[in-house]
N, C-alpha and C positions, 0 to 999 in steps of 0.2 A: 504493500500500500504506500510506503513514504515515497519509491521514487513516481509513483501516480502523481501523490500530492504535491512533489517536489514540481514537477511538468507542468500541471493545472495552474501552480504558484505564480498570481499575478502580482499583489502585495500583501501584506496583511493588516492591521490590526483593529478592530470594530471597538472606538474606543465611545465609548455611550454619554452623550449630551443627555440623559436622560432626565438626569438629577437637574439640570440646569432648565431644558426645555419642559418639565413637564408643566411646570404653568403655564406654558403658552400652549401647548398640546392638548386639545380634546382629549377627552380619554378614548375614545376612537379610532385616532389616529397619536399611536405613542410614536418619541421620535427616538432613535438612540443614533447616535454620531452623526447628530445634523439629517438627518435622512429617515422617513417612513421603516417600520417594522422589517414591510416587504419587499424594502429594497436595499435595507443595511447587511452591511457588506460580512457576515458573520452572524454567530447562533444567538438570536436572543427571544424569549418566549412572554409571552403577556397572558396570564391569568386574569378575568375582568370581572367583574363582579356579580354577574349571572352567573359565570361559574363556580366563582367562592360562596354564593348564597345558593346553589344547585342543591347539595347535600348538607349544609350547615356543619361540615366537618371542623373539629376544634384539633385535631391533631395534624400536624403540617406535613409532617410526611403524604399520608395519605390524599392534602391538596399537591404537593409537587410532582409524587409520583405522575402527572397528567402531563408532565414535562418530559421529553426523550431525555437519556442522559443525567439525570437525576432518581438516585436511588438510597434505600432505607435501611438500616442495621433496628431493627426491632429491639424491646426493650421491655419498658413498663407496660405498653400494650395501649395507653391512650396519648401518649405523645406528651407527656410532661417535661422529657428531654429529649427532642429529638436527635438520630445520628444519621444525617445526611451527608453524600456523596456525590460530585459529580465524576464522570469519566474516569470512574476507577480510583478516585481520591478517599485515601482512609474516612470513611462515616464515622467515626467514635467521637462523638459530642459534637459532631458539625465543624470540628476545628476546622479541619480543611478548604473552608469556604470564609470568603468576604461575605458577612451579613449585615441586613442595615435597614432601619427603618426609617424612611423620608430621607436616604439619601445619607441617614448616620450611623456612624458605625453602633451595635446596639450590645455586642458581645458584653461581658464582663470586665474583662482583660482584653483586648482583641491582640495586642502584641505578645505580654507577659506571658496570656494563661488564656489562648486562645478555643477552649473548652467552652461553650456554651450552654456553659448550665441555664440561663436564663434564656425564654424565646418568651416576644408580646403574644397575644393572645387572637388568633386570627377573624373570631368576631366583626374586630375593629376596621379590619385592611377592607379596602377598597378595589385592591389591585396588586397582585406580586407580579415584580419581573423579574427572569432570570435570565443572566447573560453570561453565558457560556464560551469559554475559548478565547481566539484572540479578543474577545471584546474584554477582558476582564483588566485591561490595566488601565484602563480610566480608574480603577476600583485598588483597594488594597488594603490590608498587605498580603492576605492572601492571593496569587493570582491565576493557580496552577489549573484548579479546576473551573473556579467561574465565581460569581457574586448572585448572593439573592438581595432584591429587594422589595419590601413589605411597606408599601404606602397607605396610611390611617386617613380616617376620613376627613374629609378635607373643612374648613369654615361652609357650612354654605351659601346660598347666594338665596339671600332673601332668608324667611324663618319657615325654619322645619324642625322636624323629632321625631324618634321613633321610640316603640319600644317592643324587645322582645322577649318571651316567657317560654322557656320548655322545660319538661319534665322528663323522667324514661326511667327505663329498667338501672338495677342498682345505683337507686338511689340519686338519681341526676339529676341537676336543675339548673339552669340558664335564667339569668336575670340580667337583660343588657338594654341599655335608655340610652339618648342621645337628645341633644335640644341643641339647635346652636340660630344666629342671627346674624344679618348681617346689612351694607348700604355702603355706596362708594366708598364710605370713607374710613370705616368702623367695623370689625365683625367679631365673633365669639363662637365657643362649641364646647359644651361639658359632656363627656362620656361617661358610663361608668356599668362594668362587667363583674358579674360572680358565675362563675362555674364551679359547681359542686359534685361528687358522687360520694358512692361507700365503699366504692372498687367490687371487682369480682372472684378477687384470690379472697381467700380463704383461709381463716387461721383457727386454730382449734378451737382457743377459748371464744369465739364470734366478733374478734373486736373486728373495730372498723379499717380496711385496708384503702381507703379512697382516697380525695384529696379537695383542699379547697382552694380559689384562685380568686385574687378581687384585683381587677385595674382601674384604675381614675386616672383620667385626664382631662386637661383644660388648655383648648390654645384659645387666643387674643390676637388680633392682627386690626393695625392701625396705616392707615394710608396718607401721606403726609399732604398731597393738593393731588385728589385725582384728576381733575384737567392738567396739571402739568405737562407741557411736550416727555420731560423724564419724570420717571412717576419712582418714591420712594415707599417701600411698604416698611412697617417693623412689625415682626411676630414672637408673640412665647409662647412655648408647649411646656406644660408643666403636667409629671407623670407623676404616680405612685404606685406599686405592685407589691402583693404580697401572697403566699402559700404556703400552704402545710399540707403537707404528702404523706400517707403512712405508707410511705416504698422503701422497698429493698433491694439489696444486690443480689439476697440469696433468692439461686432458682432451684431447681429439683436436680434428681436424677432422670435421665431419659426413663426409665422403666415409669421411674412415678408421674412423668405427665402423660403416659402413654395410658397411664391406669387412673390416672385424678389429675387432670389436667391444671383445676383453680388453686391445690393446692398450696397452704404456705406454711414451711416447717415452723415449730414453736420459737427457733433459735432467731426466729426475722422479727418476733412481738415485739419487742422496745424501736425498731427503723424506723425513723420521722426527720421526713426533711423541713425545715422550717426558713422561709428566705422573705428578704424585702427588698424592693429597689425603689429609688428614688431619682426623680430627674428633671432637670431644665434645660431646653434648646433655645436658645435668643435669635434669630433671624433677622438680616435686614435685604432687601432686594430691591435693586435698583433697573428701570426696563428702559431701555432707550429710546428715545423717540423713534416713532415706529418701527418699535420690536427691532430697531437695528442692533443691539447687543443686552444682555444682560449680564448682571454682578450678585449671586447669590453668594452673602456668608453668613456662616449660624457659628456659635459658640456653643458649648455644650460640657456638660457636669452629668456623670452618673455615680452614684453609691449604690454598692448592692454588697448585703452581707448575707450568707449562707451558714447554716448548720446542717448538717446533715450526722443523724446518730445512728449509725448502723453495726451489725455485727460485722470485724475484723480477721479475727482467727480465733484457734482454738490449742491456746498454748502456743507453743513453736510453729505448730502446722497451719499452713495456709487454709482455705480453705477449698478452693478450685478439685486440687490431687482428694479430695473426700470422697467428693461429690461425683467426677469423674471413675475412681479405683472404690466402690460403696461396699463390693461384693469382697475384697481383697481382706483378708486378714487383717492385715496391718493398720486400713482403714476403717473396720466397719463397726469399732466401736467408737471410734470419733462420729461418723454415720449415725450411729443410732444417738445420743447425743445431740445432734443436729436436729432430728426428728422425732426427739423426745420418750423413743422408745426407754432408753438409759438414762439412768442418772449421772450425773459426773461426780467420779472416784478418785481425780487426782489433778496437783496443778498441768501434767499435759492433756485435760480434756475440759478445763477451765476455757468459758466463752470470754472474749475479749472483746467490749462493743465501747465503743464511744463517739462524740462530735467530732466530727471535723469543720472545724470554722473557719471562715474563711470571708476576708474583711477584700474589696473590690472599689477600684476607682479608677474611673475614666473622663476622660475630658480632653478640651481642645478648639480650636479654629481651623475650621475652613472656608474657603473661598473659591466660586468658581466663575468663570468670563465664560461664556460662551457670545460669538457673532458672525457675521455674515460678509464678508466684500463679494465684489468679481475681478477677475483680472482678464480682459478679454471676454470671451466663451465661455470660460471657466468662474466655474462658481464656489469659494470657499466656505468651510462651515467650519472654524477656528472653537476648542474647546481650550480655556488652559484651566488646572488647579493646584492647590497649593494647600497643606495641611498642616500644623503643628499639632501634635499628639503626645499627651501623657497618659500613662497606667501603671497601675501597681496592684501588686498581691500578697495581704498577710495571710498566713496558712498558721495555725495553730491545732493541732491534731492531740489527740488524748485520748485516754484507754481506761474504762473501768472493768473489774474481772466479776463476771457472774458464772455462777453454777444453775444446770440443770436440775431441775427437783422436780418429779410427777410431771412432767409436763411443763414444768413453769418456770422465767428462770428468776434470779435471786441473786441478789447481791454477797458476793464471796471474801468482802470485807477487807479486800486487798487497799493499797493506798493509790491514784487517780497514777498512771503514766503518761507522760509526756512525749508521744514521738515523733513528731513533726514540730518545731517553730523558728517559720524563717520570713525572709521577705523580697521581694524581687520587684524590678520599676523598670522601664521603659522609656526614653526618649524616642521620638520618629518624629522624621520632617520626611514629608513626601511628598513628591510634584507628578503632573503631567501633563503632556499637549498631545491633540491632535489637530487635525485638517480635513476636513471630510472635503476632498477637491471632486467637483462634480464636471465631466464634457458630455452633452450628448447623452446617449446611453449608459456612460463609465462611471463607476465612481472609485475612487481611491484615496484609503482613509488610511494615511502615516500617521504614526505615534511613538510613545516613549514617555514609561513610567522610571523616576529615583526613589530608592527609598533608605534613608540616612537614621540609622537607629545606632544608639547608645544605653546599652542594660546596663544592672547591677541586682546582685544575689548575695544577701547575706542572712547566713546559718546564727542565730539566736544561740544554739546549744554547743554551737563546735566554733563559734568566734571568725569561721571560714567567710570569706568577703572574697569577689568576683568579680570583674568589668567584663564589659563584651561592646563591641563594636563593629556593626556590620553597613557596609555601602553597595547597593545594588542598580545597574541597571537593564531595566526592562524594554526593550525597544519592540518594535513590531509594524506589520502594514498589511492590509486588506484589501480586498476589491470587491465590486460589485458590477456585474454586465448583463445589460438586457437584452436578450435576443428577441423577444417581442414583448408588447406592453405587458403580456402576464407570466411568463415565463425567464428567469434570470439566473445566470451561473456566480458562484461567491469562491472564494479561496480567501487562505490568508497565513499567517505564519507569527511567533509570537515567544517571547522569553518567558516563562513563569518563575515564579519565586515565590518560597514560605519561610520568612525570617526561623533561627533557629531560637533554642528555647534560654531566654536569659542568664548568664552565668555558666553555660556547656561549655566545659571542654574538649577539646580534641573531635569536635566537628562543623561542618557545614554547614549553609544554608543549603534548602531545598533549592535544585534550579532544573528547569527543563525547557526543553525546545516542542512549541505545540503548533502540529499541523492540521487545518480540515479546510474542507475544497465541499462543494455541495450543486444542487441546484433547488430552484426554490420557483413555486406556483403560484400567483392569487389572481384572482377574478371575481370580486365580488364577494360572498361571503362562501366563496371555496378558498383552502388554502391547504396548502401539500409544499413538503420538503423533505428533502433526501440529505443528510451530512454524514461525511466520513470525516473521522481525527484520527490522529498517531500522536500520543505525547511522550517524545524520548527524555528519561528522566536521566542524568548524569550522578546524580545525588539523590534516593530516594528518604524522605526523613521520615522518622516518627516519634512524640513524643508520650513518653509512658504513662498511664494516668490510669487509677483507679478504676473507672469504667471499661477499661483494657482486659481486666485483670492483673494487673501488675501489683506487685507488694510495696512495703513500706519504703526499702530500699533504693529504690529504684522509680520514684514517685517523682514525675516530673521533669525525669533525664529523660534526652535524647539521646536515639538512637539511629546511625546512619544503615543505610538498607542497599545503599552503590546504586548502581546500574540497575533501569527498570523499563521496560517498553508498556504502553498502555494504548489499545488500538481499540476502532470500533466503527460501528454503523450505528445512527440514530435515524429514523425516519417519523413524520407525523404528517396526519392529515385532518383537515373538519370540514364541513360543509352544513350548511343551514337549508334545508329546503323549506317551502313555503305553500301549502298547500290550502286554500281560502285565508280563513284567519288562525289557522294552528301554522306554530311554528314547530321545526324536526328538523333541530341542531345534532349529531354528532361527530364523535371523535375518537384517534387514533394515537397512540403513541409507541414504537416500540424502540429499543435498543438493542443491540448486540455487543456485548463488551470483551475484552479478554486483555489479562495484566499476566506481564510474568517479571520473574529477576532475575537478571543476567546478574548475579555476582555471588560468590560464596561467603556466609557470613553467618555470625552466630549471635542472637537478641536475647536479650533477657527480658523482651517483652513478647508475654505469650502466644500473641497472634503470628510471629515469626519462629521464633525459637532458633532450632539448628536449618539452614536454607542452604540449599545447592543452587547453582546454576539452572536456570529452565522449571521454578517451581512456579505456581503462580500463585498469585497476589490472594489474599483472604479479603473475602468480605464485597467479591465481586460478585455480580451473578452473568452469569454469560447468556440470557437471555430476560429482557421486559416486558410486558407489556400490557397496556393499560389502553381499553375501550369504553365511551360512554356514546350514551345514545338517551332523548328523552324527547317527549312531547308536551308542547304547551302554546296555553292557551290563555287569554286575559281572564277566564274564569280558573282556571287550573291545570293541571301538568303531571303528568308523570318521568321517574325518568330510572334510569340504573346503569352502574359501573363494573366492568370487570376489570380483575387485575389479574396477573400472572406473574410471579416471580421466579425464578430457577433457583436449586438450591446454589447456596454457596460457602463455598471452603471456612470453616471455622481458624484455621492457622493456614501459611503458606506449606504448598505441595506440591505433588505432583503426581499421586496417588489417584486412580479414577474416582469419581466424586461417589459413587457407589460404594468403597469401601474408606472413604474420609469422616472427617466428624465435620460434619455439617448440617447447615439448617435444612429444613423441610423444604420439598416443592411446594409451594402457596397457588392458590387461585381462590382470589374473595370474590362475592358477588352484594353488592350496597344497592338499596332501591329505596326511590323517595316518590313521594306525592303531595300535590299541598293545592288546596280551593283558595279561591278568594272571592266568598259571597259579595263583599264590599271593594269600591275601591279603595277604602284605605284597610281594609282588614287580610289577611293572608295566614292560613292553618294551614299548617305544613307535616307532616309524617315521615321519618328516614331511619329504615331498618339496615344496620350496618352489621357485615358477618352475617347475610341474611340464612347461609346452608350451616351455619352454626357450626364451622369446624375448628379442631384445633391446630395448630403447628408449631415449632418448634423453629421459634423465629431469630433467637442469638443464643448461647450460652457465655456472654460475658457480665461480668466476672466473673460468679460464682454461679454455676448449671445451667440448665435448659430454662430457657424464659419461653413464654407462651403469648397468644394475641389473645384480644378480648373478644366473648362468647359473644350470641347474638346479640345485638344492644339496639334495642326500642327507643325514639327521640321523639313528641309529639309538642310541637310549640305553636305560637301564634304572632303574629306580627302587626302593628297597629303604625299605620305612619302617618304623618299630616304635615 
């Protein structure tokens, strides 16, 4: 495939005005790098908000999955952290991806401790875009796989409100309002979301295994003389989020979800994540006299503090090798233990559970120009940006020791350990430009991301102190060519790069060379595309983290992984037909992926472990795919989703996937329905997991984790 791509190679890099044009862009017609959707010169996809409000999904994966090239590492089962992937990019907490809401970075850490514990709550969004490949280095610091972006609902124009109410199986409930106002000069918008369940796993004593979710927010947006020829806006968004999760890391043994699926050992009763965030974005936007240029910069403060109390080990023994080796001697009274069978008889089968805390700050300026000349013929469409960014991470980690008793566990009187407390910070100044130069039919969009970072890591318990200092750059160019008004061919080519992990020694940054070539359809509300990529990694990284399964040791290192090829085909199509007043939208999405590792190397992070040459990549799946199809009507609508996922390798191998440890093959089927007697009324129905099966969707850290049973949603919606 590369020398294909190499051959097709007009320019590359699709670098996305998006963040800057989308005020001036209908939501109908998004722009990214100065240019319409369907004629930008590289992969970028627009979720719009019929189909975010289709199935009223609150788990993100399950909305992106509708993305080619975009894929899931399963977990808790309702999306409370998601681990998403593009094009073969580690999923374990999202790190691998630039995420961002309204254009800002939203991670926790997004440099330091690029782990995404925290995701907003998709209710809210109006619109996710993803931009995949060379279009990613408008974006960063991630740049390897691609950028999501999650845009909230906007001030309105004029006065409006809604509000929505659902309820459902285990214990669920949705409470989401919106009110905002607005006039040339002045406007406002107050939100405010609860999401609740009781969760569907299952603990002996009946406590409750769910969670609860609340967000507020408030933006303000002041207009300084709208007749002005340049017109000056100022905006604040002011956020508040908070949850409490009774989740775990412990999952089962495969035999026990094969035989009790919801299951949850005794030894998970005390797990409770407990987290808040808080935050301000200041905006001020400047439009030129006739929309000849724009100047968007926001400021931005986030605090997010996290606890999360879960079980650790048991004694000296991890607890993964338990759970895995159950039947073995050796393990299967730490096993029984675990699951309450046994009591604990000594300090090596003593539970060790405790908080891990974890104190989050991020903040920073950006600024971005986007404008228009010609020179000649030729038409430019100039983006430049420029960011200052800081983050940092306290980790404070602790350990109290309980014993198993009947079932129950108990405090073993031991005195509190200390095994984590340190601190790590982040300097970044990043830039980029593009050009989006348009002749005729062509477009050709150069670009070039830097990114100038300065860390530090220092050990509380060991006095150990760190610098790091890394300079990258990112260069890239794409193209776009129309061979007739609806039919257009795209290539492009692109540096990626994943800063490395604060205070690492004796490694890299992540860097790789990413190629896709494509051709692309629309005509009206049809729209179909073909994209191949090749991303040759020279430096594969990965940083070790708890959700990994990785131990205490080794929490937070990186690990280089060398030479990596990641190839694929992504194809998707939709089409709207129209048949009197019923509308019959659907759609298509599938990929083809496959990752291997050219290099021999040994990880002490589990997903890798011992790797030879030619193993491939964990956590890929080498086939996608995702069809929806629905009917509607201004009275009401049916619709349903299928999904397909192929299994995928639990560690790197080379093993047929038939005798690997790995996840299940998946295929879900979700189906919704919703009336609207009134025009401002709308009752909605959406049965997700409709064939009620189970699968065996990750086993990290600790065993097989499972997806959620069938799950009933019955809401109502009132807007005005």
């Amino acid at each position: 495939m590369k020398p294909l791509l190499g051959s097709l190679l007009l320019v590359a890099i699709v670098v996305s005005g998006a963040r800057a044009s989308a005020q001036k862009a209908p939501v109908e017609e998004v722009v990214v790098a100065g240019t319409a959707v369907s004629r930008t010169a590289g992969s970028a996809h627009v979720l719009r908000k019929d189909q975010l409000d289709r199935f009223e999904y609150d788990d993100p994966g399950a909305v992106l999955q509708q993305v080619p090239g975009v894929f899931v590492r399963g977990e808790d089962g309702v999306g409370l952290r998601p681990n998403l992937g593009i094009r073969g990019a580690n999923p374990d907490r999202s790190k691998k991806l630039t995420l961002m809401e309204d254009g800002v970075l939203f991670g926790p850490a997004p440099y330091s401790a690029p782990a995404a514990y925290f995701f907003p709550l998709l209710t809210r969004m109006t619109q996710v875009r993803v931009v995949k490949g060379p279009a990613a280095i408008a974006y960063g610091p991630q740049t390897v796989g691609g950028a999501i972006d999650f845009l909230s609902r906007p001030i309105p124009e004029g006065t409006h409100g809604a509000a929505d109410v659902a309820g459902g199986s285990f214990g669920y409930g949705k409470a989401h309002a919106w009110f905002g106002s607005s006039d040339d000069r002045v406007g406002f918008l107050v939100e405010g979301v609860r999401l609740q369940n009781t969760g569907f796993a299952e603990l002996p004593n009946g406590a409750d295994t769910g969670s609860t979710r609340n967000e507020w927010i408030a933006k303000a947006r002041y207009t300084v003389d709208p007749d002005a020829p340049t017109k000056h806006r100022l905006q604040v968004k002011l956020s508040y989020n908070d949850e409490v999760s009774n989740e775990t890391y412990l999952g089962q043994t495969d035999a026990d979800v094969r035989a009790s699926p919801y299951r949850r050992y005794p030894a998970s009763a005390l797990d409770r994540m407990k987290n808040h965030r808080a935050g301000i974005v200041l905006s001020h936007t400047i439009d030129g006299p006739a929309s000849s240029y724009q100047i968007r910069t926001s400021a931005y403060r986030f605090d997010y503090q996290r606890s999360w109390n879960k079980l650790n080990r048991l004694g000296r023994e991890a607890v993964a090798p338990v759970l895995a080796n159950a039947e073995d001697p050796t393990y299967s009274g730490y096993f029984g233990v675990l699951t309450g069978a046994l009591d604990s008889s000594s300090p090596a089968d003593t539970l060790y559970i405790g908080p891990n805390d974890r104190t989050f700050v991020s903040q920073g300026v950006q600024s971005v120009l986007s404008t228009e000349t010609h020179t000649g013929p030729v038409q430019h469409r100039f983006e430049t940006g420029l960011r200052f960014h800081f983050d940092s991470i306290r980790r404070l980690h602790t350990e109290s020791a309980f014993r198993m008793q009947s079932g129950e566990l108990v405090p073993a009187g031991e005195p509190v350990v200390t095994t984590t407390d340190n601190y790590a910070s982040t300097y970044a100044v990043a830039m980029h430009i593009t050009d989006a130069i348009a002749w005729r039919r062509l477009t050709v969009t150069p670009g070039a991301r830097v990114e100038l970072l300065t860390s530090r890591t220092e050990d509380y318990r060991t006095g150990a102190r760190e610098d790091g200092r890394v300079s990258a750059l990112m260069p890239g160019i794409g193209a776009h060519y129309l061979l007739t008004d609806e039919l257009g061919l795209l290539a492009g080519v692109y540096r990626g790069f994943s800063p490395p992990a604060p205070g690492t020694r004796g490694v890299a940054p992540e860097y790789s060379v990413n190629y896709e070539t494509g051709v692309r359809y629309t005509r009206g509300r049809t729209h179909a595309e073909v994209i191949g990529f090749y991303n040759d990694y020279s430096n594969l990284t990965d940083v070790c983290s708890l959700s990994s399964g990785c131990v205490t040791t080794n929490l937070d290192r990186q690990f280089d992984a060398g030479r990596a090829v990641i190839r694929g085909l992504e194809a998707s199509a939709a089409h709207e037909a129209r048949i009197g007043s019923v509308r019959v939208p659907v759609s298509a999405a599938y990929t083809l992926t496959h990752g291997v590792l050219e290099s021999d190397f040994t990880s002490a992070d589990p997903i890798y472990g011992v790797v030879r040459r030619g193993d491939e990549l964990p956590y890929v799946p080498r086939h996608q795919l995702n069809a929806t199809a629905a009917v509607e009507h201004a009275r009401g609508g049916l619709n349903a989703a299928v999904t397909y996922v192929a299994p995928m390798r639990e560690q790197a191998g080379s093993v047929a996937l038939a005798d690997a440890v790995a996840t299940d093959e998946q295929v879900w089927l979700d189906l919704g329905a919703y009336v609207r007697p009134l025009r401002w009324l709308r009752v909605y129905a959406n049965l997700r997991n409709a064939t009620n099966v189970a699968y065996i969707i990750g086993r990290r850290p600790y065993g097989a984790r499972v997806n959620a049973p069938r799950w009933l949603q019955l809401g109502a919606k009132v807007e005005f």
